[in-house]
Residue, then its C-alpha position, 0 to 999 in steps of 0.5 A: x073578887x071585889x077590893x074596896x080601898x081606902x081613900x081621903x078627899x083632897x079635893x071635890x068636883x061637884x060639876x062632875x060629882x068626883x073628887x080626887x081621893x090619896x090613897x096613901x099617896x096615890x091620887x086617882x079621881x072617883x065619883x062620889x055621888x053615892x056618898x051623902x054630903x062629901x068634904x075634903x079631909x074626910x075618908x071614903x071607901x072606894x070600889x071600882x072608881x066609885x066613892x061607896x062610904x064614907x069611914x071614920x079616919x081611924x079605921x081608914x088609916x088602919x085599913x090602909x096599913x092592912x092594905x101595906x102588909x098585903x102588899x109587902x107580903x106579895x112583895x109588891x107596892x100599894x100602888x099595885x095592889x090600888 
């Protein structure tokens, strides 16, 4: 099964192509050179370490609430789930 996870731009690499995205408070590097002119503050959908589209912050932030409930409901943490 593939999960793709929400995720903000805090800040870009663009030596490397990457960014480090918060995933609720997680915070991971990702590349993002699939992702057409990426800025700090917006949200992207990130699979397998790869940044693979941008969304608005309002599905996002629902996405990422889903993503809460998911885990809760395994009890476990988003971290375990991420």
């Amino acid at each position: 099964m593939c999960l793709a996870v929400p995720g903000k731009i805090i800040s870009i690499d663009k030596e490397n192509n990457s960014a480090l995205i918060d995933f609720d408070g997680l915070k991971q590097t990702v590349i993002i050179a699939l992702i057409m002119d990426p800025e700090v503050g917006k949200y992207v959908i990130v699979h397998a370490g790869y940044a693979i589209e941008q969304m608005s912050e309002e599905i996002a932030l629902e996405a990422i609430e889903q993503w809460k409930e998911i885990a809760e409901d395994q009890n476990m943490d988003l971290s375990d789930v991420i």
